[in-house]
MIBAMAR-46874 format. One record per residue (C-alpha): x, y, z. Coordinates in Angstrom, 2 decimals. Example, Ala and Ser with C-alpha at 12.3 -4.5 7.8 and 13.67 -1.06 7.14 Angstrom:
! residues 2
> 12.30_-4.50_7.80 $
> 13.67_-1.06_7.14 $
END
This chain:
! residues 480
> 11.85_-67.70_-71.61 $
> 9.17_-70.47_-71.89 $
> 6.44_-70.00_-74.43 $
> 4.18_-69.67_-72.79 $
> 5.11_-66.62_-70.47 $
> 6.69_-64.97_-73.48 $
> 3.19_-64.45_-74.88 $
> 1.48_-63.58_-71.59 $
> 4.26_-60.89_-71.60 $
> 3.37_-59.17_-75.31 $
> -0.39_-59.16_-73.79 $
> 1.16_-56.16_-71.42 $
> 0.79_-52.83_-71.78 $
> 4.39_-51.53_-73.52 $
> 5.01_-49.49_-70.34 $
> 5.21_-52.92_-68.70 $
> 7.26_-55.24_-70.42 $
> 10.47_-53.99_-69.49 $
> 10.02_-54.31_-65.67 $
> 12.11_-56.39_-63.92 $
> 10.73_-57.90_-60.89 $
> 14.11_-57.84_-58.57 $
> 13.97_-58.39_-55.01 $
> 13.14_-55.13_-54.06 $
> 9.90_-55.07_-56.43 $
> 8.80_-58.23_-54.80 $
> 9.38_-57.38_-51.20 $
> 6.95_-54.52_-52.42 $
> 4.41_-56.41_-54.29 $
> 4.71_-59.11_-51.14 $
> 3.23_-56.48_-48.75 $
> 1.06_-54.87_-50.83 $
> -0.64_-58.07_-52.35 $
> -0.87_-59.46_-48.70 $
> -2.32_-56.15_-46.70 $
> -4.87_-55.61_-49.31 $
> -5.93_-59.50_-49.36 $
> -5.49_-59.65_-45.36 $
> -8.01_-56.55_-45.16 $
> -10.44_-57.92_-47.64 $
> -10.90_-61.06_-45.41 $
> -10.60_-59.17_-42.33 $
> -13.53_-56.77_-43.80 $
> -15.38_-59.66_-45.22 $
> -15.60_-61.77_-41.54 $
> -16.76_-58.91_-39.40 $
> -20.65_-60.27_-40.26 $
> -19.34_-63.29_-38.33 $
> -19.31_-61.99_-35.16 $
> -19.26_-63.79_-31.97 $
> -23.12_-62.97_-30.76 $
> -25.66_-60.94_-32.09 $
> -25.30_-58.52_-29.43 $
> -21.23_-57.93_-29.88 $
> -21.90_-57.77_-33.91 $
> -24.55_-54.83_-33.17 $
> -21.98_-52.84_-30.97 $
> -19.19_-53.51_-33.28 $
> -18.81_-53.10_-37.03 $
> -15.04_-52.97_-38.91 $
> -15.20_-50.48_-41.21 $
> -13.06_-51.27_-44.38 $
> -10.62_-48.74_-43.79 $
> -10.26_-49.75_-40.26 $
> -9.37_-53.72_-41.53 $
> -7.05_-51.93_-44.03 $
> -5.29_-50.22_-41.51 $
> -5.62_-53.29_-39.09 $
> -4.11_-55.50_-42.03 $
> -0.76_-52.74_-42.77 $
> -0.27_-51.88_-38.77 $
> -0.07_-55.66_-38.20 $
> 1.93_-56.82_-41.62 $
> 4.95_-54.07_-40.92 $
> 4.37_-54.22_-37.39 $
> 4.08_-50.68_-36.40 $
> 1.40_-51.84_-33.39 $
> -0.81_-48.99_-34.70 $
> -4.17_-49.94_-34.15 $
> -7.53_-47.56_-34.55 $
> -9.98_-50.17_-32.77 $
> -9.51_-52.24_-29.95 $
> -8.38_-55.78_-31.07 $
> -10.49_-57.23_-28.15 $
> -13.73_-55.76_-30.04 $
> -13.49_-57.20_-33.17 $
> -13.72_-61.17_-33.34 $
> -11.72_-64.42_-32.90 $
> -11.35_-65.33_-36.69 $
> -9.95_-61.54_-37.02 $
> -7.60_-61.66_-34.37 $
> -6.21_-65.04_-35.78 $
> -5.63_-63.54_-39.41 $
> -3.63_-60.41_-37.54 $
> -1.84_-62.82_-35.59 $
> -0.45_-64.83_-38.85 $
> 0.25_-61.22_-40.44 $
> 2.69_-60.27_-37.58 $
> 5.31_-62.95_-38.79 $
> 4.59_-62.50_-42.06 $
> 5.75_-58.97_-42.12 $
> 8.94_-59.45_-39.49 $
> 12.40_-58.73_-40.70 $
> 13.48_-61.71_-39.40 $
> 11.15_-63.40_-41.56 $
> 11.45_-60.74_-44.37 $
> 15.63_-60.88_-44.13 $
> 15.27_-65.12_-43.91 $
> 14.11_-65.15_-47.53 $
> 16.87_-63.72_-48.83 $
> 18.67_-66.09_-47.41 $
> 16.59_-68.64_-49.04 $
> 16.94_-66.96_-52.55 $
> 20.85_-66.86_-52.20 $
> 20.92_-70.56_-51.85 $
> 18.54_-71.46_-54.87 $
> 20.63_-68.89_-57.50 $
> 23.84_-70.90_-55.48 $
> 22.42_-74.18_-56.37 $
> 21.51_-73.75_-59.61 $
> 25.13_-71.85_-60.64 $
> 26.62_-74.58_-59.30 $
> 24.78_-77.29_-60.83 $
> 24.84_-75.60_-64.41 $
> 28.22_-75.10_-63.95 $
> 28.98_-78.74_-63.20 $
> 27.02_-79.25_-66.39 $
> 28.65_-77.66_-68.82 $
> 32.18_-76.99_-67.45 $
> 35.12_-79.85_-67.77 $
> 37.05_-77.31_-65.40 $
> 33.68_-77.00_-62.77 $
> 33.62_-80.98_-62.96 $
> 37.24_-81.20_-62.09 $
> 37.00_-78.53_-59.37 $
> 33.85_-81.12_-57.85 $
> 36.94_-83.99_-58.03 $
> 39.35_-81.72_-56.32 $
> 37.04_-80.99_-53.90 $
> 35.93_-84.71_-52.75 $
> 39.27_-85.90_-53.02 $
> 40.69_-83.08_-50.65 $
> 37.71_-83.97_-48.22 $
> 38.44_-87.66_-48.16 $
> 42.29_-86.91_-47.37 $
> 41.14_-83.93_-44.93 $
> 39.09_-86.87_-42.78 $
> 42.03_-89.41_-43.31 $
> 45.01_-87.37_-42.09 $
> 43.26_-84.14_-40.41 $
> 45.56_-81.80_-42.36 $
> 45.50_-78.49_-43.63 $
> 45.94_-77.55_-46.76 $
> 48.95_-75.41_-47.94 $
> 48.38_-72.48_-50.32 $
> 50.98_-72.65_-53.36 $
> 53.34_-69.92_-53.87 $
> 51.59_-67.76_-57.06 $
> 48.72_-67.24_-54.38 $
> 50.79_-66.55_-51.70 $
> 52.64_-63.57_-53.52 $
> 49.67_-62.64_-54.58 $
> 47.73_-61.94_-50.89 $
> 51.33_-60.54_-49.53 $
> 51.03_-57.91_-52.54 $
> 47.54_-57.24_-51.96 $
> 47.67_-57.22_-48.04 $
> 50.44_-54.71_-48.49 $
> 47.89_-52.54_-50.69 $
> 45.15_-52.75_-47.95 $
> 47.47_-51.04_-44.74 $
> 47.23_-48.22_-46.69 $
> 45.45_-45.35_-44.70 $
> 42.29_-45.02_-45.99 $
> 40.95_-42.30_-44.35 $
> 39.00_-39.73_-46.32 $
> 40.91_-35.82_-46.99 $
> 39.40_-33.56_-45.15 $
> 38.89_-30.00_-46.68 $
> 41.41_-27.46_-46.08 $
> 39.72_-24.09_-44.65 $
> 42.01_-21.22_-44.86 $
> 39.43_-18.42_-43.20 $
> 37.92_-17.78_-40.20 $
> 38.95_-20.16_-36.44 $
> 38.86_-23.73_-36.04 $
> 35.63_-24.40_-34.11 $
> 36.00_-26.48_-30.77 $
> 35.72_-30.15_-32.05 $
> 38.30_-29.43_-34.89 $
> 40.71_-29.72_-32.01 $
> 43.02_-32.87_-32.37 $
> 42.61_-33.80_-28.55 $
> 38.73_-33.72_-29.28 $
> 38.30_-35.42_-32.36 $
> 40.87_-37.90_-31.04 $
> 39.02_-38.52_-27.74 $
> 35.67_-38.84_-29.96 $
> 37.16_-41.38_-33.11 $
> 39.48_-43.63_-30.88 $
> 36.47_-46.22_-30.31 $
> 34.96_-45.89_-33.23 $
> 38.65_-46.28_-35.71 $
> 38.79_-50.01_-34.81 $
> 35.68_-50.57_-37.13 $
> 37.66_-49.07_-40.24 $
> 41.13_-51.23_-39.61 $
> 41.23_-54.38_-41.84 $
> 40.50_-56.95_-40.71 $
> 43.08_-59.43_-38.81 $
> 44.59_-62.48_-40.19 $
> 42.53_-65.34_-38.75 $
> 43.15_-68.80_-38.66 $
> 41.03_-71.24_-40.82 $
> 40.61_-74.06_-42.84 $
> 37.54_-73.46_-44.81 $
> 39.78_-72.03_-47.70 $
> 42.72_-73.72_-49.13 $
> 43.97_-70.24_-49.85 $
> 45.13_-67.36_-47.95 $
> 42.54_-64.45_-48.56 $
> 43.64_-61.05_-48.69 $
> 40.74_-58.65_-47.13 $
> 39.85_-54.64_-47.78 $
> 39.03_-52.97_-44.72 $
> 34.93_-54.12_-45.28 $
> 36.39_-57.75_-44.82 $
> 35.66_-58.25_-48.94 $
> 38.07_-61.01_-50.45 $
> 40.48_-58.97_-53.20 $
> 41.89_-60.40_-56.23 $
> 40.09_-63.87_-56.97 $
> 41.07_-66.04_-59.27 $
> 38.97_-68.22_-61.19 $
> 39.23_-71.30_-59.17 $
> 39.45_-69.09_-55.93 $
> 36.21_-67.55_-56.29 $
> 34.51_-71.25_-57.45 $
> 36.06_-72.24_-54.09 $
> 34.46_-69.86_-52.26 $
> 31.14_-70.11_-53.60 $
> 31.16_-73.59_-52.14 $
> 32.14_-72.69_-48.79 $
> 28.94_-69.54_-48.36 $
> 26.84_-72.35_-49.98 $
> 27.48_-74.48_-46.70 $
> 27.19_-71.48_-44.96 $
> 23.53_-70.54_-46.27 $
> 22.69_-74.06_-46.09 $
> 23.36_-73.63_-41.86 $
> 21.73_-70.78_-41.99 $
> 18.98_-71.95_-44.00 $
> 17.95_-74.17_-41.00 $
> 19.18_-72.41_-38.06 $
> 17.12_-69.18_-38.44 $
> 13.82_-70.67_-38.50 $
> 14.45_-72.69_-35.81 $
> 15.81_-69.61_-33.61 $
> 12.50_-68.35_-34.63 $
> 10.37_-71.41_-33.90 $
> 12.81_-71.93_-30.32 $
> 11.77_-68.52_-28.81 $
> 8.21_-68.24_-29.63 $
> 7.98_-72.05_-28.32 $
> 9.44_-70.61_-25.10 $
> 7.37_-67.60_-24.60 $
> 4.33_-69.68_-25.13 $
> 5.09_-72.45_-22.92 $
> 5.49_-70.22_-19.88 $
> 3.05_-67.74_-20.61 $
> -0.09_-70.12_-21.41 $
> 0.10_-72.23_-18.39 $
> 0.80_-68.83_-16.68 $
> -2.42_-67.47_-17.78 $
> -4.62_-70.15_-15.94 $
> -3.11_-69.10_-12.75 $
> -6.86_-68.13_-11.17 $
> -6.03_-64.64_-10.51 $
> -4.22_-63.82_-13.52 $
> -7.14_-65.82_-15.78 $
> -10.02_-63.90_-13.82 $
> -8.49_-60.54_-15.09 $
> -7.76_-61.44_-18.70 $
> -12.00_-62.86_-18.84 $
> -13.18_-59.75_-17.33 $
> -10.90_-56.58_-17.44 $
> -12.88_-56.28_-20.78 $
> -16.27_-57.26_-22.59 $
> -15.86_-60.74_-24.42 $
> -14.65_-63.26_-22.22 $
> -10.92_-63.27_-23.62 $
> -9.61_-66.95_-23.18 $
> -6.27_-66.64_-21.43 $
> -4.39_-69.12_-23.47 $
> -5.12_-67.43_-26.60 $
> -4.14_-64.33_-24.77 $
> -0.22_-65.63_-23.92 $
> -0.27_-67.05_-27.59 $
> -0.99_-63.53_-29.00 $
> 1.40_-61.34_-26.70 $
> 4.08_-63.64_-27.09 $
> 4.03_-63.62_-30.88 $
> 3.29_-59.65_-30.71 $
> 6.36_-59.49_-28.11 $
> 8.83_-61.24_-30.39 $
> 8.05_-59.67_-33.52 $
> 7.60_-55.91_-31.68 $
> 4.32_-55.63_-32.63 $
> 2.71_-53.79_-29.90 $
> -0.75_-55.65_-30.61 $
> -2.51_-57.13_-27.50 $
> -5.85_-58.38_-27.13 $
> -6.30_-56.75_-24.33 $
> -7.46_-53.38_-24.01 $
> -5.24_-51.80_-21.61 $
> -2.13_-53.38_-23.63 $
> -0.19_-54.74_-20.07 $
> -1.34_-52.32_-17.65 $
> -3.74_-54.96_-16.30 $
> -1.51_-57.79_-16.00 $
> 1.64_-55.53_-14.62 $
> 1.06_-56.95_-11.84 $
> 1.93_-60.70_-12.43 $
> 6.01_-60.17_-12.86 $
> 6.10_-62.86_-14.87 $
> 4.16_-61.71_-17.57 $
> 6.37_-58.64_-18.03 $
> 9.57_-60.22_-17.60 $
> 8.83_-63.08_-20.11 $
> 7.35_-60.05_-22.98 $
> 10.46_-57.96_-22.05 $
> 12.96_-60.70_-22.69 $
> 10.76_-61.94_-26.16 $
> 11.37_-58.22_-27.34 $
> 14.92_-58.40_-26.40 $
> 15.81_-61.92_-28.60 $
> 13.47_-60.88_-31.25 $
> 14.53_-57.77_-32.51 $
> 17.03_-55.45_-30.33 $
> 19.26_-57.62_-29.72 $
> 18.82_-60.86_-32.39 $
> 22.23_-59.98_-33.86 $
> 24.05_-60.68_-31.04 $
> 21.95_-63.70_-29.83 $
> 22.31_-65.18_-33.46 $
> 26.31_-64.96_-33.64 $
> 26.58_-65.84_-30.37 $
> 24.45_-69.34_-31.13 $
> 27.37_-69.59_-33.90 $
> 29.87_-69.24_-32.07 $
> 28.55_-71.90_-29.28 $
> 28.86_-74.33_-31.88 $
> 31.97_-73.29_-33.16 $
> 33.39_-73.82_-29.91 $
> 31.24_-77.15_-29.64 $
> 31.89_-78.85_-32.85 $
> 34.73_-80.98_-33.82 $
> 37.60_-78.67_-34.89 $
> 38.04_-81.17_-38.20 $
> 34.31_-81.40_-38.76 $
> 32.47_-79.89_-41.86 $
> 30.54_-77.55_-39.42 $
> 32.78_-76.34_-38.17 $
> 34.51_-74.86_-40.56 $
> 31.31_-73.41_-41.92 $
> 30.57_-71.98_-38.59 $
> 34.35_-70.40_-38.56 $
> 33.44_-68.82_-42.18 $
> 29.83_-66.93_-40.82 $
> 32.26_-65.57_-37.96 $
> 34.83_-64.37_-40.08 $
> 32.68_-63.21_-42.84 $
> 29.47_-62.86_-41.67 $
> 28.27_-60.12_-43.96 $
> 28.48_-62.22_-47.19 $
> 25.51_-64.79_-45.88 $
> 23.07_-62.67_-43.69 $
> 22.40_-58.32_-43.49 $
> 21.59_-58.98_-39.77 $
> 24.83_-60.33_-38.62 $
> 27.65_-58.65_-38.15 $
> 31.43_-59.25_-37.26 $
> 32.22_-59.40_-33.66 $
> 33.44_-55.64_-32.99 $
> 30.23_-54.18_-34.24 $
> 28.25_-56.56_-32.27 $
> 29.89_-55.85_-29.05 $
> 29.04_-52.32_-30.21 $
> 25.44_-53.00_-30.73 $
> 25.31_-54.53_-27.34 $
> 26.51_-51.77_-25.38 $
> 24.40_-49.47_-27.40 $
> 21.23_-51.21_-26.84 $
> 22.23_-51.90_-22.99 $
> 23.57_-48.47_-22.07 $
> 20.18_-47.30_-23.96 $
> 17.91_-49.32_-22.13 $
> 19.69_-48.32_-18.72 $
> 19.58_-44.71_-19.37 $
> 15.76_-44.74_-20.03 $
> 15.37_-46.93_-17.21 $
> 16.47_-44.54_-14.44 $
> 14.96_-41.79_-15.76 $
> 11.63_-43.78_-15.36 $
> 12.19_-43.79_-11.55 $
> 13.75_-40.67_-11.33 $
> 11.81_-37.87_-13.13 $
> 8.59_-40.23_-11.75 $
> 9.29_-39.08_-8.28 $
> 5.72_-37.58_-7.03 $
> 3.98_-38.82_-9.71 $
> 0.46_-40.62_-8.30 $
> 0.42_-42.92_-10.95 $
> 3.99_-43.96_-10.76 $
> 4.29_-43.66_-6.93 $
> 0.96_-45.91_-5.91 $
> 3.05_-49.72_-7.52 $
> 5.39_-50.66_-4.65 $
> 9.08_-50.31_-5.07 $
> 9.43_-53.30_-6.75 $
> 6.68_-53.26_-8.96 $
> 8.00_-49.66_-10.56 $
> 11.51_-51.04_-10.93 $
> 10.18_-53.88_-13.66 $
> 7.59_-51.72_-14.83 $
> 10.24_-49.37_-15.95 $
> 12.29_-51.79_-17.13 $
> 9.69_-53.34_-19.01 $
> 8.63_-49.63_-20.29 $
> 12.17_-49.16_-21.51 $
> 12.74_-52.62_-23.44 $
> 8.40_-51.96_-24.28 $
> 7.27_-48.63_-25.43 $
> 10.73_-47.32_-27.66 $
> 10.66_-50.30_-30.71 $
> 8.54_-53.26_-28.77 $
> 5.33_-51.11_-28.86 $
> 3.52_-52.85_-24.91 $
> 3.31_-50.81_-22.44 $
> 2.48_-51.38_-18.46 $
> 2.08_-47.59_-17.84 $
> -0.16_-45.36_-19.86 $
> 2.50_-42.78_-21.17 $
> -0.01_-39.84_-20.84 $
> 0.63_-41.05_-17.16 $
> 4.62_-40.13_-16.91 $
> 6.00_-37.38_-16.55 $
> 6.74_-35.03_-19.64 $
> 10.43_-35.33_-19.63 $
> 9.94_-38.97_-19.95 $
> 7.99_-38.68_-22.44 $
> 10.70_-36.93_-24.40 $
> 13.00_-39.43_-23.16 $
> 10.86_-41.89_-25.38 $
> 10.89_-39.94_-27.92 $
> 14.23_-39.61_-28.09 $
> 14.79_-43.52_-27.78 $
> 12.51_-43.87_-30.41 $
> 14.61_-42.11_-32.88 $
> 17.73_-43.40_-31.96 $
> 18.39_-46.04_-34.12 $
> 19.69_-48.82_-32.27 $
> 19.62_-51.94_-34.51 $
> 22.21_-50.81_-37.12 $
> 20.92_-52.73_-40.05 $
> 23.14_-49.86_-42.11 $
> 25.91_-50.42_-40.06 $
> 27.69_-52.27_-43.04 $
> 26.58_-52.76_-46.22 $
> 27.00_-56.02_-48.17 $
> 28.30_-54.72_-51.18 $
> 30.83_-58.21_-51.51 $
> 31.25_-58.13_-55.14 $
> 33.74_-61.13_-55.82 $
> 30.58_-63.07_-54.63 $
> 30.04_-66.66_-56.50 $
> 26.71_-65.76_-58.05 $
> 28.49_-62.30_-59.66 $
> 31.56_-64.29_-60.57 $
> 30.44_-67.32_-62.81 $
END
C-alpha cells in the first residue's frame, strides 16, 4: 500500500480499518453518495425557479428532493410531487440519475472491473513468469499458423483422458434425495404422473451441457451441469483467461452501444413526433408550464428504457394515449430495456456469430459468450433459459393483456376509447404499469380484478437475474 494511504488509514477510527471496500460496499456507497448529493442540488436549485409566480406556488421540500433523488437513482418511478411542477434544471438532474441507477448500467461496470483485474493479472504475470512469457509465444505463434492454414488445433492425449474421465463423472444423476416419509398418504402432487408432467420442461435446465463445437480452446473442456470448466490445469486455465478477456473486451463495447442504439432510436422518433401540431398543443397545455415537447420525448424515452415510470407530464400517458405512436414506441423501449434485454443482447451475439468469418478472432469470441455466457455477464444466459425467459415474459404479457379487455367490459372509462384504441392501451398497460411504471389508464379506473391482475404481475418475477448464479470458480482472476 502506498504511503501515503497507509497513513490516511491509521487516522481511522479502529472499527474502520479493517473494512474492505468489495464490490458490494461500493455499489452501496455509489447510491448512497449519489442520492444524497443528487438531493442536495436538487434542494439547493428550487430558488431558481422558472418565474416568480411558479416559484411562489411551488417549493421542494428537502425530503421531497431526497425522495425525488432515490425514486429516480433505483428507478422505482415513485414520485411525491409532480415532476412538471418543479423546474427545468431539476428535471435534467433526475433525468441523468435514471441511467445512473439502471442495472444495465449498474451490471456494465462489473463488466468493466473484470477486464481491469484481467489486464493487470495478465500483464504481471507476463512480468514475472518465464512460463506466462512462453504461454504469450505459444499463443502468437498458434494465431499466425491459425490465419495461414485455417486449422484447428488438436488436444494431446493427457487432456483428452482427462475430459473423458471427468465427462464420465458429470452423467452422473445429480438430482437431490428426497426424504423418505413413512406416515400418513402421499398428497396429490407426490404422484409420479404429476410431478413428471410438472419437471419434464423444467429437467432440461439441470442436464450438462452438450458437447459443442469450437475453436476458441485448444482443449476439450469437460463441463458440470452449471456449464463450469472441471479440472484445469495450469496452462488450461491461463488459456482460458485469455479467451473471457476477448470476451469482456466485446462486451466492453457492445453494451454501451446497445444502450446508446435504443435510446438514439426512441428519441429520434419520438422528438420529431412531438411537434406534430396536435400532439405539441397537448404536451404545452394539458398542464401549467408550457412543457416543450422535445424535451418531453427526450425524458419518456429515457424513463421508458430504464423503467422508470417518471414523466413530465402530469397525467403520466393518459394524455397522449391517443397518438399510437407514442405508446407503441414507450412500450417497445420498456421491452429492449429491461424485460426482455437478455434475449435481445444474445440474440445481437449470435447475429454476429452467424455474420462473422468462421476463422476470424470474433468469432470465436462470440462462439465463447454463447457457450459460456455466465462467466462474462449476470444478465445473459445460455440459450435454453433464454427461450424460457421469452415465453415467460410473452405468455405474461398476453395473459394480462386479455384480461384488460375482458374484465373491462362495461367499464365507462375503458368502454368510451374505440376498439382499437383499448387494444394498445392494454397492451401498453401490460408491458407499462407491472415493471415499466407509465400508464395510459388511471388504474383506480379498471376494474378490481385487474387490479389484482397487476398485482400479481408485479410480483412475479419475470427477469430471472437468479436464474443461475455465476459461481465459475476455475475463473483466471481466482486461478493465478
Amino acid at each position: 500500500m502506498p504511503a501515503h494511504l497507509a497513513s490516511w488509514k491509521d487516522r481511522l477510527p479502529s472499527y474502520l480499518r479493517d473494512i474492505r471496500f468489495n464490490f458490494y460496499r461500493l455499489h452501496l456507497c455509489y447510491f448512497v453518495f449519489t442520492i444524497l448529493l443528487s438531493s442536495i442540488i436538487l434542494y439547493g436549485s428550487t430558488t431558481n425557479g422558472n418565474s416568480d409566480n411558479a416559484q411562489k406556488a411551488f417549493n421542494l421540500r428537502y425530503i421531497d428532493a431526497l425522495f425525488l433523488s432515490a425514486s429516480a437513482m433505483t428507478n422505482s418511478g415513485l414520485n411525491v410531487v409532480n415532476l412538471g411542477s418543479i423546474t427545468g434544471f431539476q428535471q435534467a438532474v433526475l433525468f441523468v440519475l435514471i441511467p445512473m441507477g439502471n442495472v444495465m448500467v449498474v451490471s456494465m461496470s462489473t463488466v468493466y472491473i473484470r477486464k481491469y483485474f484481467f489486464k493487470k493479472k495478465i500483464r504481471h504475470f507476463l512480468q514475472h513468469s518465464k512460463a506466462g512469457r512462453q504461454v504469450a509465444k505459444d499463443i502468437e505463434r498458434d494465431s499466425l499458423q491459425h490465419k495461414n492454414d485455417g486449422s484447428s488445433r488438436v488436444p494431446n492425449d493427457h487432456a483428452m483422458t482427462a475430459d473423458l474421465r471427468n465427462r464420465k463423472s458429470t452423467k452422473k444423476d445429480r438430482s437431490p434425495h428426497h426424504l423418505t416419509h413413512y406416515g400418513g398418504f402421499p398428497l396429490p402432487w407426490e404422484s409420479p404422473s404429476i410431478r413428471n408432467f410438472f419437471h419434464k420442461p423444467f429437467r432440461r435446465l439441470r442436464r450438462p451441457p452438450h458437447d459443442e463445437p469450437h475453436n476458441y480452446l485448444s482443449f476439450k473442456p469437460a463441463l458440470d451441469s452449471r456449464g463450469r470448466f472441471l479440472s484445469l490445469d495450469e496452462r488450461q486455465r491461463e488459456e482460458l483467461g485469455g479467451v473471457e478477456y476477448k470476451a469482456l473486451h466485446l462486451l466492453g463495447w457492445l453494451l454501451p452501444i446497445y444502450l446508446l442504439f435504443w435510446f438514439c432510436v426512441g428519441v429520434v422518433i419520438l422528438v420529431p413526433y412531438s411537434y406534430y401540431p396536435p400532439l405539441a398543443d397537448v404536451i404545452r397545455t394539458s398542464q401549467p408550464g408550457n412543457l416543450e415537447p422535445g424535451w418531453w420525448a427526450t425524458f419518456i424515452a429515457m424513463s421508458s428504457f430504464c423503467n422508470c415510470g417518471f414523466s413530465l407530464l402530469d397525467q403520466n400517458m393518459i394524455a397522449v394515449r391517443g397518438y399510437d405512436l407514442t405508446l407503441i414506441v414507450t412500450g417497445a423501449l420498456i421491452l429492449v430495456g429491461n424485460q426482455l434485454y437478455p434475449v435481445f443482447l444474445r440474440f445481437i451475439i449470435w447475429c454476429l456469430f452467424k455474420l462473422v468469418p468462421k476463422d476470424s478472432e470474433l468469432h470465436h469470441t462470440c462462439a465463447f459468450l454463447l457457450h459460456h455466457p455466465r462467466r462474462c455477464f449476470i444478465l445473459l444466459f445460455p440459450s435454453i433459459n433464454t427461450w424460457y425467459l421469452l415465453a415467460a415474459q410473452l405468455g405474461i404479457d398476453f395473459i394480462l393483456w386479455a384480461f384488460f379487455d375482458i374484465l373491462n367490459i362495461g367499464l365507462s372509462a375503458i368502454q368510451s376509447m374505440s376498439a382499437g384504441q383499448q387494444t394498445l392501451v392494454g397492451l401498453f398497460q401490460s408491458l407499462g404499469v407491472r415493471v415499466g411504471g407509465l400508464y395510459a389508464v388511471l388504474i383506480s379506473d379498471t376494474a378490481p380484478a385487474v387490479q389484482i391482475m397487476y398485482l400479481a404481475g408485479m410480483y412475479i418475477s419475470a427477469f430471472p437475474i437468479s436464474i443461475s448464479t455465476s459461481e465459475d470458480v476455475s475463473s483466471m482472476i481466482l486461478s493465478l
